[in-house]
C-alpha positions in Angstrom: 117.0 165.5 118.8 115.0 163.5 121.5 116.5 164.7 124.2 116.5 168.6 122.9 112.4 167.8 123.0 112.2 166.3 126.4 114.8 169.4 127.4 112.5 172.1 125.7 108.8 170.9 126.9 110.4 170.9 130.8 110.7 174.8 129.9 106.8 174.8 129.2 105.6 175.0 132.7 104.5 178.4 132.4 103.0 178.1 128.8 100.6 175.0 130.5 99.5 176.9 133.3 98.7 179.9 131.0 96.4 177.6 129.0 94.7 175.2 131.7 93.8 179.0 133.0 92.1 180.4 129.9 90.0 177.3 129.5 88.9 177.1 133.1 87.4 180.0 133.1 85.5 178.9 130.3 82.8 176.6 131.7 81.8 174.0 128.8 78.7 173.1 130.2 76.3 170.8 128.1 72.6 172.0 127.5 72.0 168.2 129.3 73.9 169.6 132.4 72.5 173.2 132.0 75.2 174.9 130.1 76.0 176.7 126.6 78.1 174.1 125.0 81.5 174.4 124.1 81.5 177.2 121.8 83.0 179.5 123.7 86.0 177.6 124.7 86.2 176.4 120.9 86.7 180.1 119.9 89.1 180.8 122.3 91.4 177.6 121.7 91.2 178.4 117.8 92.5 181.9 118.4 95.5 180.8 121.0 96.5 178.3 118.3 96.7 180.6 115.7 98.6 183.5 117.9 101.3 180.2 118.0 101.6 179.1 114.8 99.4 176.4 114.7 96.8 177.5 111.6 95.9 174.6 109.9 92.4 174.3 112.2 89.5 172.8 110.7 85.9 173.1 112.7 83.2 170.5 112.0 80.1 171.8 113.9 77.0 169.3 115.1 73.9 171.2 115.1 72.2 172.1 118.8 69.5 174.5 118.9 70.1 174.2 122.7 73.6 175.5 122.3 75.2 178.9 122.1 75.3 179.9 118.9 73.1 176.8 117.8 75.9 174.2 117.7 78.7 171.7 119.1 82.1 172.4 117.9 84.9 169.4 117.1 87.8 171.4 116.2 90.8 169.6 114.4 94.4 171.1 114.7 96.5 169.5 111.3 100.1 169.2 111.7 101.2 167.9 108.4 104.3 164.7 108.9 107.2 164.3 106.4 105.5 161.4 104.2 105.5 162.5 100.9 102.5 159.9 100.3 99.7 160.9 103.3 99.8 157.4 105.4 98.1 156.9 108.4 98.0 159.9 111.1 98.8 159.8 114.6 95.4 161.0 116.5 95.7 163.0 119.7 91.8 163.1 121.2 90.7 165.1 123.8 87.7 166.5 124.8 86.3 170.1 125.6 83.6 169.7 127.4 83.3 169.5 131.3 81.2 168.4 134.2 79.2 170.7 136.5 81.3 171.3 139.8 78.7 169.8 141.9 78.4 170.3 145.7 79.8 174.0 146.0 81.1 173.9 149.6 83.3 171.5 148.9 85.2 173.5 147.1 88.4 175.1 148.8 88.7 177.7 145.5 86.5 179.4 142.9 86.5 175.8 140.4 86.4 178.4 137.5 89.4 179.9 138.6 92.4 177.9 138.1 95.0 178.0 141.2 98.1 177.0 141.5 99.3 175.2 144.8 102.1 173.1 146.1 102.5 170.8 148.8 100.0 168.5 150.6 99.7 164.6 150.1 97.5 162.4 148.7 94.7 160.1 150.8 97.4 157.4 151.2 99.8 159.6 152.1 102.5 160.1 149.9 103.2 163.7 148.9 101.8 166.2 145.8 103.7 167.7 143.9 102.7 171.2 142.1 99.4 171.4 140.4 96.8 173.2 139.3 93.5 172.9 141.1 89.9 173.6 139.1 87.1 172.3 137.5 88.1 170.3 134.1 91.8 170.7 134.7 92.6 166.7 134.7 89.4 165.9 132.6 90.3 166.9 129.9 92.4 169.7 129.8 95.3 167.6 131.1 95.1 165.5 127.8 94.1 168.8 125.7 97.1 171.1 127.0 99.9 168.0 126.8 98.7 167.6 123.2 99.5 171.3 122.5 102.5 171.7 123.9 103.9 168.8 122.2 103.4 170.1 119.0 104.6 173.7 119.9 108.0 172.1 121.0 108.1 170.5 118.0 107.3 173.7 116.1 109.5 175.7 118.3 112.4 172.9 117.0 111.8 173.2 113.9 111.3 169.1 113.8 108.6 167.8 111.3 106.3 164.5 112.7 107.8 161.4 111.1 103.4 161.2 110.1 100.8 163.5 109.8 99.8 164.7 113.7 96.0 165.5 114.0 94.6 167.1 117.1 90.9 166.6 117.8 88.9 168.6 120.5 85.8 167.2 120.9 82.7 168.0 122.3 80.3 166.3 124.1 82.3 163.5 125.8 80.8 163.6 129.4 76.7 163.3 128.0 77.5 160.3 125.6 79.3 162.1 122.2 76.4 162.7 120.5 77.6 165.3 119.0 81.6 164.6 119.1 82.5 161.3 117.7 80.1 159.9 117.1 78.5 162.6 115.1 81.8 162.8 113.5 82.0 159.1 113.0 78.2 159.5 111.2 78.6 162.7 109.4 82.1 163.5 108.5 83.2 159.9 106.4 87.0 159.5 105.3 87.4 161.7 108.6 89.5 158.7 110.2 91.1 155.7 107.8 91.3 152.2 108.9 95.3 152.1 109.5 95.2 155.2 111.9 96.4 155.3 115.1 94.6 157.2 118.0 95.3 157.9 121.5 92.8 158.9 124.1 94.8 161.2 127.1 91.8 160.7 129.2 92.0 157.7 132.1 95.0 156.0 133.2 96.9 155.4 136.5 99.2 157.8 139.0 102.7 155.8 137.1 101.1 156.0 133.9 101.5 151.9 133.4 98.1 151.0 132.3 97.2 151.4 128.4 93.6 150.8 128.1 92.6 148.4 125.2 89.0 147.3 126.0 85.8 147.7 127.3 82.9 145.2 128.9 79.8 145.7 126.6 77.8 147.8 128.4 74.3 147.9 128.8 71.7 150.7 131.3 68.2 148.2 131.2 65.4 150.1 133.3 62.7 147.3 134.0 58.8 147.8 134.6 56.3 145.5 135.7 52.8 145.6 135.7 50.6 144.6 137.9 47.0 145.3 139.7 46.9 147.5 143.2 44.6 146.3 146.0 44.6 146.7 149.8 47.1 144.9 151.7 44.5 143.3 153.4 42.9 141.4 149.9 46.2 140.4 147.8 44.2 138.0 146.3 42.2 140.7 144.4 45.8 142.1 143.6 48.9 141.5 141.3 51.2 142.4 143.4 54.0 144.4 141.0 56.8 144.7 143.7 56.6 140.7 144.0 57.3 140.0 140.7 60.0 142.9 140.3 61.6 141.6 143.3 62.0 137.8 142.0 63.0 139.4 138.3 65.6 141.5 139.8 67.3 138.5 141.8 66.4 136.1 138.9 68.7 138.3 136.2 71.7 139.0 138.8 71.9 135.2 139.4 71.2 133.9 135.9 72.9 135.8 134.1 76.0 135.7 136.1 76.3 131.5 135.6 75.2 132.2 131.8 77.6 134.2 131.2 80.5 133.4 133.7 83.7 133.6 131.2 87.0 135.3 133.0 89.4 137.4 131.3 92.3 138.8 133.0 92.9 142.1 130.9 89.7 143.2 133.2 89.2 144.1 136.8 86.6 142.6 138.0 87.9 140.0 135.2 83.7 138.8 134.8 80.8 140.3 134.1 78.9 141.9 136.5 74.9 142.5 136.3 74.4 144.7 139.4 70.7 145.7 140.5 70.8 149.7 141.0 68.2 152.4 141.2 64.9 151.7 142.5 61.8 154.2 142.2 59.0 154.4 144.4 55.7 152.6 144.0 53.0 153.4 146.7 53.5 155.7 149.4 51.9 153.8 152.2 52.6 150.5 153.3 48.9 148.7 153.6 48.6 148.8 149.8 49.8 145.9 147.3 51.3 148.1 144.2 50.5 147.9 140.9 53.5 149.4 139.3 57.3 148.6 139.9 60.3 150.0 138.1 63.8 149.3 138.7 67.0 149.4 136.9 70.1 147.0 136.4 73.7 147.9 135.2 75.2 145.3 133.2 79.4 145.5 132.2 79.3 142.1 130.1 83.2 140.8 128.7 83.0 141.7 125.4 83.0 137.7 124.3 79.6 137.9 124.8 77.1 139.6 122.2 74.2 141.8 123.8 71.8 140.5 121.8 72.4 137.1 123.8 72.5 138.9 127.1 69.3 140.3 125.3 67.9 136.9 124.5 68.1 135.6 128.3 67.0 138.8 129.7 63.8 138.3 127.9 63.4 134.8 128.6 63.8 135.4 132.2 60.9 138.0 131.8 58.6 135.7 130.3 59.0 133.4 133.4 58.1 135.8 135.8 55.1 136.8 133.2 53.6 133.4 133.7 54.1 132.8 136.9 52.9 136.2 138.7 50.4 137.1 135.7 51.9 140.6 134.9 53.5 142.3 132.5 57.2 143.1 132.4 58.5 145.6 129.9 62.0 147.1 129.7 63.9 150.1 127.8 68.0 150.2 127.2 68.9 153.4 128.7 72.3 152.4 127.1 74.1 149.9 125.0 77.0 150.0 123.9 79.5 147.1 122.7 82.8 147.8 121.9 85.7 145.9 120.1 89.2 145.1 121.6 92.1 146.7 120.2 94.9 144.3 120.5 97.7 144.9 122.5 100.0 144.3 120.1 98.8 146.7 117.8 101.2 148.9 116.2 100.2 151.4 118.3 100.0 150.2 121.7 103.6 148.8 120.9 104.5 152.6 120.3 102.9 153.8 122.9 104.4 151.4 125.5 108.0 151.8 124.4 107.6 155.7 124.8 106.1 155.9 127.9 108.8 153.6 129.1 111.5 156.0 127.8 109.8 159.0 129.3 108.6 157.5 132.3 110.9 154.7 133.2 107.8 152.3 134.0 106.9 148.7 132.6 103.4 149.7 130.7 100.2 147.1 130.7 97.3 146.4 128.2 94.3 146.3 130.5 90.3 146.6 130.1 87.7 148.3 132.0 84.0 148.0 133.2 83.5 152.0 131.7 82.7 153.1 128.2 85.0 155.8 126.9 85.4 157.7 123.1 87.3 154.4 122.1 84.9 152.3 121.6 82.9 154.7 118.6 86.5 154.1 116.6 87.6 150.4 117.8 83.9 149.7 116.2 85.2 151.3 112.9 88.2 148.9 113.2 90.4 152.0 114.1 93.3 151.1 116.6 92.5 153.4 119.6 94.2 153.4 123.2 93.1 155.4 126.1 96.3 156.3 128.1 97.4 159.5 129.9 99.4 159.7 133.7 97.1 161.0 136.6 95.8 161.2 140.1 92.4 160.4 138.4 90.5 163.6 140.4 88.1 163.8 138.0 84.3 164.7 138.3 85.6 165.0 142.5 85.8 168.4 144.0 89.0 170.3 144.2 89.6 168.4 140.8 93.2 168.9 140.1 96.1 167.9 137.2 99.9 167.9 138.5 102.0 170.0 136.0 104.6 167.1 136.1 102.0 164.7 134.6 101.0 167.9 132.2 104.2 167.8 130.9 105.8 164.0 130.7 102.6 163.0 128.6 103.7 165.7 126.7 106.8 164.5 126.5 105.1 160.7 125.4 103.1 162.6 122.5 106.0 164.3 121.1 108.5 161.3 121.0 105.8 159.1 119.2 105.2 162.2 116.9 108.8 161.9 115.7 109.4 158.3 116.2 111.2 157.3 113.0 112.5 160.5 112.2 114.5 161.4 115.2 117.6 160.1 117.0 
């Protein structure tokens, strides 16, 4: 039966492009990046579904008055497995919203019209195979259209999942999930149980090797000091805020770094890294000592250490600079976020590496990155999630683009672990 799957999805080629087309040319802006929301490609997705065959859909909308049609649609496809008893379901999550295109010029094609194109090579050289080229084509709809067209094959078979198959197509992914999972997470309880298993199709590697387990904690602090302006002439009158802001700035990036100086080889960097970044203006002219100085730091901390004691030395650190330059320091968390490891030898990640080993004839790896993705809402529920799909990782870039091979071998993956148990 296996290999009647992996035979059938290769015929699908046409079926994939038909979709990544449909949804391209629905833009699924957010109202934070000027768009509608996803409504419009929720509708659409619902209806192709059903014209297949695929009607159990369930829709759980987050309320957005900024949004067409005053919400943010998480749709659910249900694709019920042979277990008599309902055990735990095999998650397939993908995401329907996109990013803005950016920079138009940089475009060689209209990135809400999907086009297909052969040949070319990659910056290192080695060649591309056939793809199709457009905005959101790899992120997500790479993950979204695999997911669909391994449960059609299976339909099309007539093979039932060894375990209830759940599709989710989420909204809101690229402005923090707010209204995808982790509304859902909030406001739809018993949604997910404890014992099941999700996959992510959204970040991975061109041989599909890496299965992502972990994330550093992550944490966006924007800093503000306080001082008192004078001329440059009489800093003695003044509380110079820049001063102060400069000291803090290379006080945390060197204290915090020795505080918190564990390694862990899962991650690359394999440390935490607390990196000074943006930097907003203070006076316009340079004969004046400023009053006010803002700046921000990103922190990616291994997720041994707690934010609230990366918190606790942040604020010591503060105080010292306080005292010494007689100002006030204040900061806000743009974003936290701490997340727990699933382990890689989790039932799933175990599935997940044997399949993509039979589909993809490549040794898999458990690894962790520096960047927050859906995984962390549900390994904080103590859900087993892995983030895993095969791609060129185009994403966000102009000329974004998703190869149709990679389209259908992780379709291939998904299918195989939606029958594993039940099929020979």
């Amino acid at each position: 039966m296996k290999e009647k799957i992996l035979t059938y999805i290769n015929t699908l080629e046409p079926l994939a492009v038909e979709l990544e087309t449909e949804l391209c040319k629905r833009p699924a802006l957010s109202p934070d990046s000027g768009g509608e929301g996803e409504l419009d490609k929720c509708v659409f997705l619902e209806t192709w579904l059903k014209a297949r065959g695929i009607t159990a859909l369930e829709r759980h909308d987050a309320p957005d008055a900024r949004a067409k049609g005053g919400v943010r649609p998480n749709l659910i496809a249900v694709i019920p497995g042979k277990d008599e008893i309902p055990g735990p379901c095999l998650w397939i999550m993908s995401h329907l919203d996109v990013v803005p295109p950016g920079e138009m010029s940089l475009w060689k094609s209209d990135p809400w019209k999907a086009v297909v194109a052969e040949g070319g090579s990659r910056p290192d050289g080695t060649p591309l195979g056939k793809r199709i080229i457009g905005r959101g084509v790899e992120d997500n709809q790479q993950g979204l259209v695999s997911s669909v067209l391994a449960v059609l094959a299976l339909k099309a078979l007539g093979v039932t999942p060894s375990r209830t198959v759940k599709l989710l197509f989420a909204a809101d992914e690229e402005n923090g999930s707010g209204y995808g999972i982790d509304w859902l997470l909030k406001n739809r309880p018993g949604l997910f149980r404890k014992d099941d298993m999700v996959i992510i199709p959204d970040g991975g590697d061109p041989q599909g090797t890496s299965i992502e387990v972990a994330e550093k904690n992550l944490l966006w602090v924007c800093f503000a000091v306080h001082g008192r302006q004078a001329h440059g002439s009489r800093p003695d009158l003044g509380l110079n805020a820049h001063l102060a802001g400069a000291d803090l700035a290379v006080r945390l990036y060197y204290e915090l770094s020795e505080r918190f100086s564990g390694r862990d080889p899962l991650f690359d960097p394999d440390y935490s890294t607390f990196q000074p970044t943006r930097k907003e203006a203070n006076v316009p002219n340079i004969n004046t000592i400023p009053g006010e100085d803002v700046f921000c730091y990103d922190m990616r901390i291994l997720p041994r250490y707690p934010v609230k004691d990366v918190l606790r030395e942040v604020d010591r650190i503060k105080a010292d600079i306080e005292a010494k330059y007689k100002v006030k320091a204040e900061y806000t968390l743009a974003q936290k976020m701490e997340s727990k490891p699933t382990s890689p030898e989790a039932p799933l990640v175990r599935l997940l590496s044997k399949t993509v080993e039979e589909v993809y004839r490549v040794k898999t790896k458990p690894v962790g990155i520096g960047g927050g993705t859906v995984g962390a809402y549900l390994r904080n529920q103590g859900i087993d999630a892995a983030v895993w799909c095969r791609i060129d990782d185009s994403a966000h870039q102009p000329n974004e683009y998703a190869l149709l091979e990679n389209i259908l071998g992780d379709a291939k993956v998904m299918a195989l672990m939606m029958v594993d148990g039940s099929a020979g």
